[in-house]
Backbone as CSV, one residue per row, in Angstrom:
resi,resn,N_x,N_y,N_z,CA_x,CA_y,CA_z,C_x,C_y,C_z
1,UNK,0.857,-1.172,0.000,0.000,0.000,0.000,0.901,1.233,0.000
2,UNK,0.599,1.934,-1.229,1.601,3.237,-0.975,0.825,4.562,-0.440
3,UNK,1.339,6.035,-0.328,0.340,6.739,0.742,-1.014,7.215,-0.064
4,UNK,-0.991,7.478,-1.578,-2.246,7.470,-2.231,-3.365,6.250,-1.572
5,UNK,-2.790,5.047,-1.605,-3.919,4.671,-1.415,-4.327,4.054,0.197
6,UNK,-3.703,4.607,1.182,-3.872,4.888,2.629,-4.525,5.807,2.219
7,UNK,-4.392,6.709,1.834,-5.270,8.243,2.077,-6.756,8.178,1.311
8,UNK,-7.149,7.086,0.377,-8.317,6.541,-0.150,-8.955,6.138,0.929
9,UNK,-7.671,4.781,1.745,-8.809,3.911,2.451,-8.830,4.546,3.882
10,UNK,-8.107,5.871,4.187,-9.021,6.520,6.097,-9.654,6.920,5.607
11,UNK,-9.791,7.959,4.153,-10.481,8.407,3.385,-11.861,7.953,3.788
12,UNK,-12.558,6.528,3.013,-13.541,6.201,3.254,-13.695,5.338,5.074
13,UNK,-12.988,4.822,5.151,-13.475,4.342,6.841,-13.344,5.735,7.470
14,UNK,-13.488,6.588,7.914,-13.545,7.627,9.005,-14.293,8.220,8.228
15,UNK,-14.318,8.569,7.127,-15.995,9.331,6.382,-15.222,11.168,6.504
16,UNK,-13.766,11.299,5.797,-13.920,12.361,5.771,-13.307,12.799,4.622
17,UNK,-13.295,13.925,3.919,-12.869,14.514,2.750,-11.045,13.874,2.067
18,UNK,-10.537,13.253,1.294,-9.477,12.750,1.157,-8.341,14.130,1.712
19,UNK,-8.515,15.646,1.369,-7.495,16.502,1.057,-7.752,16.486,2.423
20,UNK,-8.482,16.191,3.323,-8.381,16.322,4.769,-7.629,15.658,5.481
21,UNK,-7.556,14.113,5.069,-6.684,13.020,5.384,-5.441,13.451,5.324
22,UNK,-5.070,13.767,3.840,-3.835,13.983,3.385,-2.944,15.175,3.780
23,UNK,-3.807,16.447,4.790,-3.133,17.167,5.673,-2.642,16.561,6.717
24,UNK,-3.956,16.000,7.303,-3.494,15.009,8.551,-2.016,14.128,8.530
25,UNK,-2.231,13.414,7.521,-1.259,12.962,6.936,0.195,13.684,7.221
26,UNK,-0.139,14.699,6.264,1.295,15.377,6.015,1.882,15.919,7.113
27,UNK,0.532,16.561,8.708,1.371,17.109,9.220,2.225,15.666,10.095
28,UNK,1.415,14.713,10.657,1.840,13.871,11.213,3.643,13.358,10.511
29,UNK,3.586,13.488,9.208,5.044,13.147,8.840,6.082,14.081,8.915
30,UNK,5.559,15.479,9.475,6.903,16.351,9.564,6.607,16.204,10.804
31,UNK,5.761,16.074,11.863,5.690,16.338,12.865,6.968,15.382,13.898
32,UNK,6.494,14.033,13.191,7.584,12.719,13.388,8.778,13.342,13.042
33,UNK,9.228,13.622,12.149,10.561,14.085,11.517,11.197,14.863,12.101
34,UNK,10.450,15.955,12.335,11.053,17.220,13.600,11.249,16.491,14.647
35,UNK,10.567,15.746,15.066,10.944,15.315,16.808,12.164,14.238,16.607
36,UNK,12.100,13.448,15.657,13.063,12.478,15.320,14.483,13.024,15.170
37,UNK,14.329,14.507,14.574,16.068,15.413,14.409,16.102,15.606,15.354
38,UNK,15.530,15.875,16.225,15.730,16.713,17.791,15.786,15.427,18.610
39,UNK,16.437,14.394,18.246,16.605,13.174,19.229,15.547,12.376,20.169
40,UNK,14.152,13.037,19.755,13.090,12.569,20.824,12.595,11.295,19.847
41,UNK,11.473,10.624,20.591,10.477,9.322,19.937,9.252,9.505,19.739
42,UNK,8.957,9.235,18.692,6.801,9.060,18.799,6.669,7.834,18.858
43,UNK,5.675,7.919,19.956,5.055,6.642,20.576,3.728,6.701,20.275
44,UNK,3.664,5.283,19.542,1.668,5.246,19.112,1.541,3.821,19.775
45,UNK,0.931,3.897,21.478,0.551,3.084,22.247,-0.083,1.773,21.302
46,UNK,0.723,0.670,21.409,-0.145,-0.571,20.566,0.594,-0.558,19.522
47,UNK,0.664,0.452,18.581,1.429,0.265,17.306,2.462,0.421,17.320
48,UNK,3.431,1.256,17.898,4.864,0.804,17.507,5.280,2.787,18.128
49,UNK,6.757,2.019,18.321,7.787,3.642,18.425,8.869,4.060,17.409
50,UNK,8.787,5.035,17.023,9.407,5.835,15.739,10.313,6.368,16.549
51,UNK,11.597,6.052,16.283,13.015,6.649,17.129,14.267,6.595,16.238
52,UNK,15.386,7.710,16.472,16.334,7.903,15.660,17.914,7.064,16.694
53,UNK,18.203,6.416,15.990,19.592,6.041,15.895,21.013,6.262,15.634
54,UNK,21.627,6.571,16.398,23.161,6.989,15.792,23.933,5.392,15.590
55,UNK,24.625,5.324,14.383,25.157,4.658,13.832,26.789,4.698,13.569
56,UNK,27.081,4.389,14.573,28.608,5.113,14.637,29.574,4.329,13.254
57,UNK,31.044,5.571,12.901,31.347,5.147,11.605,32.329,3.881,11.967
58,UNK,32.453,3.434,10.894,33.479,1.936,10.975,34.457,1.939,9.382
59,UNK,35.061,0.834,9.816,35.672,0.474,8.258,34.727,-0.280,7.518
60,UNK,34.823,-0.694,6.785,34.305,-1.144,5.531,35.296,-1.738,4.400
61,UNK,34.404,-2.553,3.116,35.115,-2.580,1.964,35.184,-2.140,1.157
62,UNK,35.554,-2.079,-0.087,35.189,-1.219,-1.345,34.470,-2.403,-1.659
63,UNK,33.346,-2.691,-2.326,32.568,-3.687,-3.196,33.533,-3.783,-4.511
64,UNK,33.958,-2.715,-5.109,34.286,-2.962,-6.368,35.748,-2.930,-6.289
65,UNK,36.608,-3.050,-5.119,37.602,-3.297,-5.067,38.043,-4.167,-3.510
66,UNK,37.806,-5.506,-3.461,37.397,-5.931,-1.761,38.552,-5.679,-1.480
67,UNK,39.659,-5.674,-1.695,41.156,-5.594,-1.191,41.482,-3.884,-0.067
68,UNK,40.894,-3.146,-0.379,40.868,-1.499,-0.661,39.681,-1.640,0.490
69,UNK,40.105,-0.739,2.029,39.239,-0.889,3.026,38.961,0.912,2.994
70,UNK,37.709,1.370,3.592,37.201,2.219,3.322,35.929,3.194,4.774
71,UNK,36.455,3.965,4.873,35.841,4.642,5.882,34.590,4.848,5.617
72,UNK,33.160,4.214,7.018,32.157,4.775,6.559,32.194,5.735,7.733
73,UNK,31.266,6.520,6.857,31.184,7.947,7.805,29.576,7.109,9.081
74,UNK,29.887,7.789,10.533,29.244,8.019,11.208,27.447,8.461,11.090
75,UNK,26.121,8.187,11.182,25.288,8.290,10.312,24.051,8.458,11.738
76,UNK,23.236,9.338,11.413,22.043,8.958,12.018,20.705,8.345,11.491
77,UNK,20.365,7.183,11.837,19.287,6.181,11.107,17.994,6.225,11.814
78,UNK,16.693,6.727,11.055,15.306,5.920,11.606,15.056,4.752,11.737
79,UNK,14.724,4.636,12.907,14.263,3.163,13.655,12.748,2.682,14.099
80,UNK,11.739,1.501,13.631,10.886,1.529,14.245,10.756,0.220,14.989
81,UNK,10.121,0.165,16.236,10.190,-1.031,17.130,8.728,-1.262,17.325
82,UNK,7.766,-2.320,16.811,6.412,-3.012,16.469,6.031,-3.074,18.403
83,UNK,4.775,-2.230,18.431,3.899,-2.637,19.762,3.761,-4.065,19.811
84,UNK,3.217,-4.114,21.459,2.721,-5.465,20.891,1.259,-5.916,20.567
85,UNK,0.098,-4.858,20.517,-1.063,-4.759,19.539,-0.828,-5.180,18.295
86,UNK,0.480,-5.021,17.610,0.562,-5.167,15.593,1.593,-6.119,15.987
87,UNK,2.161,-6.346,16.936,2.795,-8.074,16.807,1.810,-8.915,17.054
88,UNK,1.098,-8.771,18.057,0.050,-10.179,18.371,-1.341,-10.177,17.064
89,UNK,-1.069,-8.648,16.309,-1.846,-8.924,15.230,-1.689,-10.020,14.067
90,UNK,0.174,-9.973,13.867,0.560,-10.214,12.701,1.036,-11.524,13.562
91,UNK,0.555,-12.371,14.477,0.462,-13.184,14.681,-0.396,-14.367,14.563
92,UNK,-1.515,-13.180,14.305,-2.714,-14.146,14.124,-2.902,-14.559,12.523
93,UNK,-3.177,-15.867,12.116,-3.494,-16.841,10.867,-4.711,-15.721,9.907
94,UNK,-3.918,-15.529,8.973,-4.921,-14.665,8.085,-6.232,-15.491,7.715
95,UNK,-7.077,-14.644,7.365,-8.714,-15.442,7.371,-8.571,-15.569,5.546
96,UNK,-8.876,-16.957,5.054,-8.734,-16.791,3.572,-9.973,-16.667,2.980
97,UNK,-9.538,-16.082,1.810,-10.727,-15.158,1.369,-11.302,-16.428,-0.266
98,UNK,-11.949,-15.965,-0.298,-12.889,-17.134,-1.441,-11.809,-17.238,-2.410
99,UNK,-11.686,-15.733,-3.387,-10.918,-15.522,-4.681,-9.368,-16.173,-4.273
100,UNK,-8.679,-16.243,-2.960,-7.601,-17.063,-2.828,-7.422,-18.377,-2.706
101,UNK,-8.833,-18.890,-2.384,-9.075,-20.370,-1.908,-8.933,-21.184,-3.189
102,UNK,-7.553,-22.294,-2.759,-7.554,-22.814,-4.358,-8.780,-23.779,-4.590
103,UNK,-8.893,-24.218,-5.924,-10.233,-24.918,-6.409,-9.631,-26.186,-6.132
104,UNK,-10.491,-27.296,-5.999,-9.648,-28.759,-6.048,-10.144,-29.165,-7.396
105,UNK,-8.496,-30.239,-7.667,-8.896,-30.497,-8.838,-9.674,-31.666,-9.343
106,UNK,-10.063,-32.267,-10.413,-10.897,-33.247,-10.396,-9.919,-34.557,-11.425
């Protein structure tokens, strides 16, 4: 699912205008982003925590030359860690749906 069509489907389950969603939307992704540069976390109780990582630098190889070792630079990385509401979700046995159910053969 890419964010067009998230913003279809709160779109219709919450019953409100799409360009409305898609503010919502937008501010929620700078909102994350700002707090994420400024070293803090968003926490969505059940679903999961959005937190930034420092990635300290190391050596490395060259790929296109493995012999030839190579400084990576020091890095700060987004991190997300799954509640356990959307783990014990994605735990549970998906319900199969007709159009997936294979036919038997004869």
């Amino acid at each position: 699912m890419n964010k067009a069509d998230l913003i279809n489907k709160l779109s219709e389950k919450i019953n409100l205008p799409k360009k409305q969603v898609e503010d919502v939307l937008s501010g929620f992704e700078e909102m994350t982003m700002a707090t994420l540069k400024e070293g803090g976390e968003v926490t969505l109780t059940g679903f999961g925590t959005f937190m930034a990582k420092d990635r300290h630098a190391r050596m490395g190889v060259n790929p296109q030359k493995p012999e030839e070792k190579i400084q990576i630079p020091a890095v700060r990385v987004p991190k997300f860690k799954a509640g356990k509401a959307l783990k014990d979700a994605l735990k549970e046995k998906p319900v199969a749906t007709p159009a997936a159910t294979p036919t038997p053969q004869a």
